[in-house]
C-alpha positions as CSV (number, residue, x, y, z in Angstrom):
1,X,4.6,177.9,-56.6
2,X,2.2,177.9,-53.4
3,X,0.0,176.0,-55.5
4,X,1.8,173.4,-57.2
5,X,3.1,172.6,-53.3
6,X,-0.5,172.2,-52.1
7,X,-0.9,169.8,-55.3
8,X,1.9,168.1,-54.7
9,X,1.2,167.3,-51.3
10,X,-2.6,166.5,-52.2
11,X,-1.0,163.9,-54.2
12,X,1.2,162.8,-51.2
13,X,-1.5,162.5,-49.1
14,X,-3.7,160.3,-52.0
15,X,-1.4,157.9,-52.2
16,X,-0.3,157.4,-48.8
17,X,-4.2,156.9,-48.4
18,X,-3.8,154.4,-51.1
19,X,-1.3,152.2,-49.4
20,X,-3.1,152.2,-45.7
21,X,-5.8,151.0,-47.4
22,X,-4.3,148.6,-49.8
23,X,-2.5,147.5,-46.7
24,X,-5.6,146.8,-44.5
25,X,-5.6,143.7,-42.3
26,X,-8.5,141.7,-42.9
27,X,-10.3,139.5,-40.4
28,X,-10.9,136.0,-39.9
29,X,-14.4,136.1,-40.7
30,X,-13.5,138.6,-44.1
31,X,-11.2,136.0,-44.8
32,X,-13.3,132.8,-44.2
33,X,-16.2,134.5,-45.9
34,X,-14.0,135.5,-48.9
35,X,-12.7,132.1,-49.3
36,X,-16.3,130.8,-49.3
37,X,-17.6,132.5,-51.6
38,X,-19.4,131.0,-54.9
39,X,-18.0,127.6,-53.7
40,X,-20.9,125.2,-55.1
41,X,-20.2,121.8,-53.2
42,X,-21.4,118.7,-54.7
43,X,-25.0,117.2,-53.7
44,X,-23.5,113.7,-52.0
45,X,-20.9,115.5,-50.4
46,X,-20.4,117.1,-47.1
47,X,-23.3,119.2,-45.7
48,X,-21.5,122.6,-45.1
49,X,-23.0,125.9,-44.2
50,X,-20.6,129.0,-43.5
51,X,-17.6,127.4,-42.1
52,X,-19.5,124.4,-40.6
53,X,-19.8,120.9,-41.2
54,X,-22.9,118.8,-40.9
55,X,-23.8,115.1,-40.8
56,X,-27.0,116.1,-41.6
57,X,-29.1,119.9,-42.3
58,X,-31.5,118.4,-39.5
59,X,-29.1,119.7,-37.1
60,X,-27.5,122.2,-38.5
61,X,-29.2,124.0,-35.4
62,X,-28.3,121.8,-32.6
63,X,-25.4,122.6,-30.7
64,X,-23.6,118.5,-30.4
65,X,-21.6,119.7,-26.9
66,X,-25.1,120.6,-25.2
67,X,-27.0,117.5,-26.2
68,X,-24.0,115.4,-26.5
69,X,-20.4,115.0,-25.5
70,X,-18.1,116.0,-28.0
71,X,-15.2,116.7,-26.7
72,X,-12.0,115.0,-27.2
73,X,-11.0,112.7,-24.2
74,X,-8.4,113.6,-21.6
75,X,-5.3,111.8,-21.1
76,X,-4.1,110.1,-17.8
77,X,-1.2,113.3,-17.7
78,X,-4.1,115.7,-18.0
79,X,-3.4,116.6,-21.7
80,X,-5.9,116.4,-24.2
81,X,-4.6,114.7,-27.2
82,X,-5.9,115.8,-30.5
83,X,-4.8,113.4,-33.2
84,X,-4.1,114.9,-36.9
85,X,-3.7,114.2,-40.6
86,X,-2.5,116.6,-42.7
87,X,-2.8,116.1,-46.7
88,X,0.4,116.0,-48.8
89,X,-0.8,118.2,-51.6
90,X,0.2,121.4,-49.4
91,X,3.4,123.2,-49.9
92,X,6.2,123.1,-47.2
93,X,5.7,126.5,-46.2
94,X,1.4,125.9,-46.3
95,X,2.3,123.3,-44.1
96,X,4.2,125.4,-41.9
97,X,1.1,127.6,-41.6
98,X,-0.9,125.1,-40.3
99,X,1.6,123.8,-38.1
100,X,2.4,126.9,-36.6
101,X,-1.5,126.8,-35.8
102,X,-2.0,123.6,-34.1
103,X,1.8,124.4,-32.2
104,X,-0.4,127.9,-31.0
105,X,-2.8,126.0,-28.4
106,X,0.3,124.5,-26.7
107,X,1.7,127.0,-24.1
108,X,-2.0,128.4,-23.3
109,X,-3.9,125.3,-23.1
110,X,-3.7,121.8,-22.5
111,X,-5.0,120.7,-26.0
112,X,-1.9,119.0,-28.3
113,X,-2.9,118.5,-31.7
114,X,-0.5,115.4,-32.2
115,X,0.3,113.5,-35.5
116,X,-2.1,110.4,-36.2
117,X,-0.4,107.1,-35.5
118,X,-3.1,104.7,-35.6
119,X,-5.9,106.2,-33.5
120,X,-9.8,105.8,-34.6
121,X,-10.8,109.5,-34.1
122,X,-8.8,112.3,-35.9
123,X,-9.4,115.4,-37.7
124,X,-8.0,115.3,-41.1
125,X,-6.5,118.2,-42.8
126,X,-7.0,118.7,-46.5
127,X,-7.8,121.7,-49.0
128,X,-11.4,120.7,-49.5
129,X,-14.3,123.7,-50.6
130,X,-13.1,126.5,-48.9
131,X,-12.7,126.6,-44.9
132,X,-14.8,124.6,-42.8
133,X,-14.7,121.8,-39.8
134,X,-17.1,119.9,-37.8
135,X,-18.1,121.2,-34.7
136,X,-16.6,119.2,-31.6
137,X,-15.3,115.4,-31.8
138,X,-17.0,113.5,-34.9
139,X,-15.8,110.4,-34.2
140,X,-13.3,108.2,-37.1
141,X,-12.0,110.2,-39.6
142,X,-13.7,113.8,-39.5
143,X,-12.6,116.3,-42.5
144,X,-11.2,120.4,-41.2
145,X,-10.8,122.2,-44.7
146,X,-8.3,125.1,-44.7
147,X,-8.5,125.4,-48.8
148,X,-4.8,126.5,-49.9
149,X,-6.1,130.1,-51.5
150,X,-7.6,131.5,-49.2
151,X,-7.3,129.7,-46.1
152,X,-4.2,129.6,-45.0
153,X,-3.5,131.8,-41.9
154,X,-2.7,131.8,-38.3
155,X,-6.4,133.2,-37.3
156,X,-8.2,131.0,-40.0
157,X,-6.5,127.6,-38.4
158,X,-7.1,128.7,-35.1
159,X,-10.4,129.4,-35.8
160,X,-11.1,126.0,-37.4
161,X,-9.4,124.4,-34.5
162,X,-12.0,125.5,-32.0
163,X,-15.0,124.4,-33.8
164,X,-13.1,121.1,-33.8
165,X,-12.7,121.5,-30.2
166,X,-16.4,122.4,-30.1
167,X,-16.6,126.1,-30.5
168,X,-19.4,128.0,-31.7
169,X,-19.2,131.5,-33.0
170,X,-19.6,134.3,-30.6
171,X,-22.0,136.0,-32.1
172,X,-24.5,133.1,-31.7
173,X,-23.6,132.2,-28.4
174,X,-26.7,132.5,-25.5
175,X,-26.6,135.9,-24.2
176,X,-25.5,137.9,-27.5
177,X,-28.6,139.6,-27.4
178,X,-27.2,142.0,-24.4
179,X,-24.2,142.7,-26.5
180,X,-24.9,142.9,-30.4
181,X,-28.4,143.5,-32.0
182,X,-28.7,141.5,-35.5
183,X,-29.9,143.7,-38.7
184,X,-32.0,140.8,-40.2
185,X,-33.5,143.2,-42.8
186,X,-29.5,143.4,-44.2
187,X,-28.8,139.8,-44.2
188,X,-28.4,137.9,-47.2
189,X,-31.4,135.5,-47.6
190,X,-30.9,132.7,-47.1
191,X,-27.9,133.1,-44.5
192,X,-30.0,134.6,-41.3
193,X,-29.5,131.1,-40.2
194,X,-25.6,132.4,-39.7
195,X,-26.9,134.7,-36.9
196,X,-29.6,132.3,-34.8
197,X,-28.8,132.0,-30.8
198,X,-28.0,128.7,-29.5
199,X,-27.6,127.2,-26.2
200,X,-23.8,127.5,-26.0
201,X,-21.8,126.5,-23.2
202,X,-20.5,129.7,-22.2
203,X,-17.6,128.5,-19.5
204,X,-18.8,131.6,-17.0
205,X,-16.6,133.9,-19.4
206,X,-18.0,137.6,-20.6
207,X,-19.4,138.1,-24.0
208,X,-15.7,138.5,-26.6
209,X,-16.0,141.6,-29.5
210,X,-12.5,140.4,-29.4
211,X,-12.9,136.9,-29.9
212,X,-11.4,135.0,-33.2
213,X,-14.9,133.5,-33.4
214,X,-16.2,137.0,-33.7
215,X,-17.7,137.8,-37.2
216,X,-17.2,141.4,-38.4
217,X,-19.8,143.8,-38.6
218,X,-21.0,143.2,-42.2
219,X,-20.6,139.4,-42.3
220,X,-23.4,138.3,-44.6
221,X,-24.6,141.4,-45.6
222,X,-26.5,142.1,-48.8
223,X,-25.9,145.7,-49.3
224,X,-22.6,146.5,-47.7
225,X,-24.8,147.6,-44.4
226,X,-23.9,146.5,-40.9
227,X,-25.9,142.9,-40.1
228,X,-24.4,143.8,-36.4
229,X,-24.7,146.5,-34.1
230,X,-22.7,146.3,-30.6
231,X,-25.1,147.8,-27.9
232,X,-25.3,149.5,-25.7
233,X,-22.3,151.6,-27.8
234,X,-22.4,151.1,-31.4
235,X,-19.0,152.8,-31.7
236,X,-17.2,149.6,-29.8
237,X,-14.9,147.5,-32.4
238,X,-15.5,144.2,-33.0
239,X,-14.5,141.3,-35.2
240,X,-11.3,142.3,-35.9
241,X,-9.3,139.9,-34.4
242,X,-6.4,138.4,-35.6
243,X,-5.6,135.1,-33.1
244,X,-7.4,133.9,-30.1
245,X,-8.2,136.0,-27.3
246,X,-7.3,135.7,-24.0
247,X,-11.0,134.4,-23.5
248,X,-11.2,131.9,-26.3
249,X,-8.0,130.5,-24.4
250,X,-9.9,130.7,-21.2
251,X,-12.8,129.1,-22.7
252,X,-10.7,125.9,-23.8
253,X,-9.5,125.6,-20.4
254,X,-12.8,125.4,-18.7
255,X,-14.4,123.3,-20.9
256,X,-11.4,120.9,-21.1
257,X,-10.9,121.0,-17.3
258,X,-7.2,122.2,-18.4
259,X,-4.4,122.5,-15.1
260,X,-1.8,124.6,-16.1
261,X,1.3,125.0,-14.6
């Protein structure tokens, strides 16, 4: 009898394991990465690597808000007015998702994604090849993908969002190197170029494990192996977030010269 109890409760305790991990929350960068995946983009159409958009692969490695402005222009009430299209070929409740995304930057910041009247510059919402956006203000109609399977979540439009508000991600911002070492030699080929440093615009606020721009610690890995280390303590979690941190809301404000009441 003692042993068909400790059977019985081996069992218990399988498939409670089971469910945790069927029930696992995956990040925005599993999510975007997974949604990515195997997407083969036609040869005249958008240049897009990882979630970004390109005019052009010759600057795929340029950051537009350091050698450019690309930020959307501020309003004579001190709101920055983000004008938006969003496709009719999602569902009500898709639509809802996004929504509830754009309506997310409105009591932290002083960004308001508005609907398009007839304004020049807007960013135009459509389920294209996966997730992706252009980094910062394009100018005229400029294309944010948020495919409809796999794209659709609160962290995955917020995260598109800020490279349309000219967001990098964290892990390739300036001073990384103090505060994640890359595994190049577990990289993907062909995707290192997912991990190279640029000279972001850091807005005086402290390196973000927590940020939704955060990859997780095997983005772009080839054999399941971490392609990031957090240093000095390689136990620290990271990439794991599921909306914007406090910081990434910090970071709009100071770049957008936000006042807040």
């Amino acid at each position: 009898m003692a042993g068909l109890r400790c059977t019985l409760a081996l069992l218990v305790l399988m498939v409670v394991s089971i469910r945790a991990a069927e029930k696992k929350v995956k990040s925005v960068s599993e999510k975007i990465e997974e949604a990515n995946t195997n997407i083969v983009r036609a040869p005249d159409g958008l240049f897009v690597e990882d979630d970004m958009a390109y005019d052009s692969e010759s600057e795929r490695n340029a950051d537009p808000c350091t050698s450019h402005n690309c930020k959307w222009d501020k309003a004579g009430d001190g709101m920055v007015y983000v004008p938006y299209v969003i496709a009719d070929h999602y569902t009500s409740r898709e639509r809802a998702i996004i929504e509830r995304g754009l309506q997310s930057f409105d009591s932290v910041t002083c960004i308001r994604f508005v609907p398009r009247i007839s304004e020049r510059d807007y960013i135009h919402i459509q389920s294209l090849d996966g997730c992706f956006s252009y980094v910062g203000r394009r100018f005229n109609d400029q294309d944010l993908s948020l495919r409809r399977q796999g794209c659709l979540y609160l962290d995955v439009v917020q995260h598109e969002l800020l490279h349309a508000l000219g967001f990098k991600h964290e892990q390739c911002r300036s001073d990384r190197d103090q505060h994640i070492r890359i595994l190049w030699e577990n990289i993907i080929p062909g995707w290192e170029y997912a991990f190279d440093k640029i000279n972001t615009l850091n807005q005086g606020t402290p390196y973000d494990y927590n940020s939704v721009m955060q990859y997780y610690k095997t983005a772009f890995s080839k054999n399941k192996e971490p392609t990031m280390v957090p240093i000095p303590d390689p136990n620290v979690e990271f990439g794991v977030a599921t909306e914007m941190s406090q910081n990434d809301i910090t970071r709009i404000n100071r770049l957008y010269n936000c006042r807040l009441d």
